[in-house]
Short mmCIF file of the C-alpha atoms (twelve columns), coordinates in Angstrom:
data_MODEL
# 
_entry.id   MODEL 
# 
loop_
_atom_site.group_PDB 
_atom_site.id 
_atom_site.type_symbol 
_atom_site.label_atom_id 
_atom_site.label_alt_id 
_atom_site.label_comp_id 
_atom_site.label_asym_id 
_atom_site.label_seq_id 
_atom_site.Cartn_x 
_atom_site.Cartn_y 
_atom_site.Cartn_z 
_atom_site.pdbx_PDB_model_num 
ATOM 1   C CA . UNK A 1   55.848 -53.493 -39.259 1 
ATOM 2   C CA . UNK A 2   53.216 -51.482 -37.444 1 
ATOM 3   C CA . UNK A 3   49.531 -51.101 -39.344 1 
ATOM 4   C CA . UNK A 4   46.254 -49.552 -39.214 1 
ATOM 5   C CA . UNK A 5   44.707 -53.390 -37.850 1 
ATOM 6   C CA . UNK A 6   47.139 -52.886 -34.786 1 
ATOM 7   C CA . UNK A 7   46.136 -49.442 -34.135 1 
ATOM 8   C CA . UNK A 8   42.488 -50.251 -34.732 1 
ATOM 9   C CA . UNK A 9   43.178 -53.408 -32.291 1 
ATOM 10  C CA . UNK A 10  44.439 -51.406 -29.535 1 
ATOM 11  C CA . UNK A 11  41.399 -48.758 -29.800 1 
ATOM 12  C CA . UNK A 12  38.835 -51.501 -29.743 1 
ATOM 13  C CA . UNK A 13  40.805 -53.062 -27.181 1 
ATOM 14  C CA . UNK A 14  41.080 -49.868 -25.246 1 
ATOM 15  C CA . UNK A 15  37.608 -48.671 -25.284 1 
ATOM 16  C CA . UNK A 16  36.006 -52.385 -24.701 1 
ATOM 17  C CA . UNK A 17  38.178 -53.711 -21.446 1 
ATOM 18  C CA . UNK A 18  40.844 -51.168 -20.307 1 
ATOM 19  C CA . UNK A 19  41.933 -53.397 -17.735 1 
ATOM 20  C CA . UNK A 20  42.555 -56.135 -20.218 1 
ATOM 21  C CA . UNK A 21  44.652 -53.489 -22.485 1 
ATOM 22  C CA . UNK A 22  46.769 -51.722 -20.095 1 
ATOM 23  C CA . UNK A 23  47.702 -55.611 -19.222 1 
ATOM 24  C CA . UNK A 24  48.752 -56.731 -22.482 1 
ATOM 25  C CA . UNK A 25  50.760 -53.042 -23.128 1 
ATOM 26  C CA . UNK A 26  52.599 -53.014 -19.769 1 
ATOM 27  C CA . UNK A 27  52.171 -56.357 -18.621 1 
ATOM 28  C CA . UNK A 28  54.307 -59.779 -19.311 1 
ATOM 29  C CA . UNK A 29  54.568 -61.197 -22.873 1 
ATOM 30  C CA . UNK A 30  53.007 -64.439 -23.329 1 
ATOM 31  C CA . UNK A 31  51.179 -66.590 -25.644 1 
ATOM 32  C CA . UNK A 32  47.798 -65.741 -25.021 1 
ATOM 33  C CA . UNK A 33  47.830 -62.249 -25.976 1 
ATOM 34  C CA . UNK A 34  47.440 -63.844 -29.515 1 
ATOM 35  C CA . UNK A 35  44.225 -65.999 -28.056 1 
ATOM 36  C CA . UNK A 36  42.035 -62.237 -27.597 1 
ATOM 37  C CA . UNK A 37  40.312 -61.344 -30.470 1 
ATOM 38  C CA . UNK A 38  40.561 -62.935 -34.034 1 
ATOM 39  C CA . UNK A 39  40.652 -66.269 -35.690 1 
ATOM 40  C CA . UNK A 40  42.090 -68.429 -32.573 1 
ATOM 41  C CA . UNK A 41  40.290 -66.506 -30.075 1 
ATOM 42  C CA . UNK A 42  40.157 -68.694 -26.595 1 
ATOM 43  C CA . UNK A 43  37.722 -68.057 -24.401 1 
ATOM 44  C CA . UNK A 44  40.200 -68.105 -21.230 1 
ATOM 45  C CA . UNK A 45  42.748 -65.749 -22.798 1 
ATOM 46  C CA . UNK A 46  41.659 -62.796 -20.664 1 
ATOM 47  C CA . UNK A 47  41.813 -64.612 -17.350 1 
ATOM 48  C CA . UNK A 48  45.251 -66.253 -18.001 1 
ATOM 49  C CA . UNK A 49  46.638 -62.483 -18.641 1 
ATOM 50  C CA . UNK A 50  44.966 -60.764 -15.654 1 
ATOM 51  C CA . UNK A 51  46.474 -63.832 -13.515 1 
ATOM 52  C CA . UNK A 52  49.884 -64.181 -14.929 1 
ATOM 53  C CA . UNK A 53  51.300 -62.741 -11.817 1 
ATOM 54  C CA . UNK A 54  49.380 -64.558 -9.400  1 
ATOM 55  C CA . UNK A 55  50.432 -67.825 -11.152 1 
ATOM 56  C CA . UNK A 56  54.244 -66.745 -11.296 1 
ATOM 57  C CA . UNK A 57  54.833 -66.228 -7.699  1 
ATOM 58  C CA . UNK A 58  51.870 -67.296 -5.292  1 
ATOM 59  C CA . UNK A 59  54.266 -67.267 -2.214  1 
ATOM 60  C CA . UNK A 60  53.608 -63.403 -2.170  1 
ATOM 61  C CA . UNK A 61  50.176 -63.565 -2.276  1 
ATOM 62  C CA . UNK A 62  49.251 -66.318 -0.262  1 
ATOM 63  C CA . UNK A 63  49.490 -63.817 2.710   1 
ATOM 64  C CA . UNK A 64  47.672 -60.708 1.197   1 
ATOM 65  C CA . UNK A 65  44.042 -59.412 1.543   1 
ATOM 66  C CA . UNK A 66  42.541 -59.496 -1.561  1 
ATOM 67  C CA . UNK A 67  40.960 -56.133 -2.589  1 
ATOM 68  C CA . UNK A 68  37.398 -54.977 -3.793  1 
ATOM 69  C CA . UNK A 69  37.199 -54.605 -7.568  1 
ATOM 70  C CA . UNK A 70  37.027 -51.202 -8.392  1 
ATOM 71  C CA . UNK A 71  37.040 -49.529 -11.785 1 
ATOM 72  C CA . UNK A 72  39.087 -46.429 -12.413 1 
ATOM 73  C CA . UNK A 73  38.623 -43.800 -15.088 1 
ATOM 74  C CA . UNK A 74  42.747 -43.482 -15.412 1 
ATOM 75  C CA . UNK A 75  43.295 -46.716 -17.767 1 
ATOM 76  C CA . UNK A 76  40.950 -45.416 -20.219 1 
ATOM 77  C CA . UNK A 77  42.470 -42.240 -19.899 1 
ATOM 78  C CA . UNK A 78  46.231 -43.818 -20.516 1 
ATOM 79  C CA . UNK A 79  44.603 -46.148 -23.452 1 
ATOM 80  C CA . UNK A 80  42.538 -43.091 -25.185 1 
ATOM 81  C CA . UNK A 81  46.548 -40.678 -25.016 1 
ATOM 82  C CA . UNK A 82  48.686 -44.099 -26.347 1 
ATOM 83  C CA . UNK A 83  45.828 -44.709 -29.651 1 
ATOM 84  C CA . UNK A 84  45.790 -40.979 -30.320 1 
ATOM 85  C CA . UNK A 85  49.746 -40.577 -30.317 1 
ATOM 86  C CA . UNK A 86  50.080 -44.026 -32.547 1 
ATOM 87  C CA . UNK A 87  47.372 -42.446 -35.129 1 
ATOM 88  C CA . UNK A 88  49.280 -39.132 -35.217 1 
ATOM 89  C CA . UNK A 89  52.725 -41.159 -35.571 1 
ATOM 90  C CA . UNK A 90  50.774 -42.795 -38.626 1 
ATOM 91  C CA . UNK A 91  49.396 -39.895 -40.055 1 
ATOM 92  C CA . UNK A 92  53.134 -37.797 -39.408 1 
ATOM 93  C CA . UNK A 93  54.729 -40.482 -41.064 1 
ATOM 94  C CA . UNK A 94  52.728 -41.648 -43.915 1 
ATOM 95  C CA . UNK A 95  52.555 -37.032 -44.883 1 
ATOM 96  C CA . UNK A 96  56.468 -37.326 -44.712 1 
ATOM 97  C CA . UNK A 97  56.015 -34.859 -41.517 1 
ATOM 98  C CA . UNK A 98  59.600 -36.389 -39.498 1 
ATOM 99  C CA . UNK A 99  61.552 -35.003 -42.502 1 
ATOM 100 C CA . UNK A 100 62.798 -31.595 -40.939 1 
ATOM 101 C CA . UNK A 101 64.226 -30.659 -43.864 1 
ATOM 102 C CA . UNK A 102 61.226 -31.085 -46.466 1 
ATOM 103 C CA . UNK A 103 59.363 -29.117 -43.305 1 
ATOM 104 C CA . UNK A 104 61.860 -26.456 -43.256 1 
ATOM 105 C CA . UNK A 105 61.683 -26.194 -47.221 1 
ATOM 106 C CA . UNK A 106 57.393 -26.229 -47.511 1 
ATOM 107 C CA . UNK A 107 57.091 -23.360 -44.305 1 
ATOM 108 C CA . UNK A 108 60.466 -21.532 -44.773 1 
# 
């Protein structure tokens, strides 16, 4: 069941540590995405998502360069579009505005 905490979760989350959100929305599914923010919060959560890939297969990287940290305006971009569709999917369907046919009847 989707609610206002999620959407409220992913906004804070979004505007807070966009590199942390885009993660957790396009990234691997593990336990410590419940370990971010809340009652059971764990200190370590963050690093154990941004790593998950590293720990999965080092082989790759054990040859690569690592690169500078840079910080992008684009996932904060991407965050700011995916809360403001999820509000507007909440607001469209708690005003009964996916019914084509009550549309058609109110504006026809």
């Amino acid at each position: 069941m989707f609610s206002w905490e999620s959407v409220l979760f992913a906004v804070k989350l979004c505007l807070t540590d966009p590199r942390l959100a885009i993660a957790i929305i396009f990234g691997l599914c593990i336990p410590s995405h419940y370990r971010v923010m809340g009652s059971g919060a764990w200190p370590g959560a963050r690093n154990t998502i941004l790593t998950t890939w590293d720990r999965l297969n080092p082989i790759k990287k054990k040859g690569k360069q690592t690169k500078e940290n840079h910080t992008s305006v684009w996932p904060l971009i991407l965050c700011g579009f995916v809360s403001i569709a999820a509000v507007v999917a909440l607001y469209a369907a708690k005003n009964n505005a996916l019914d084509p046919i009550a549309f058609f009847k109110q504006y026809m």
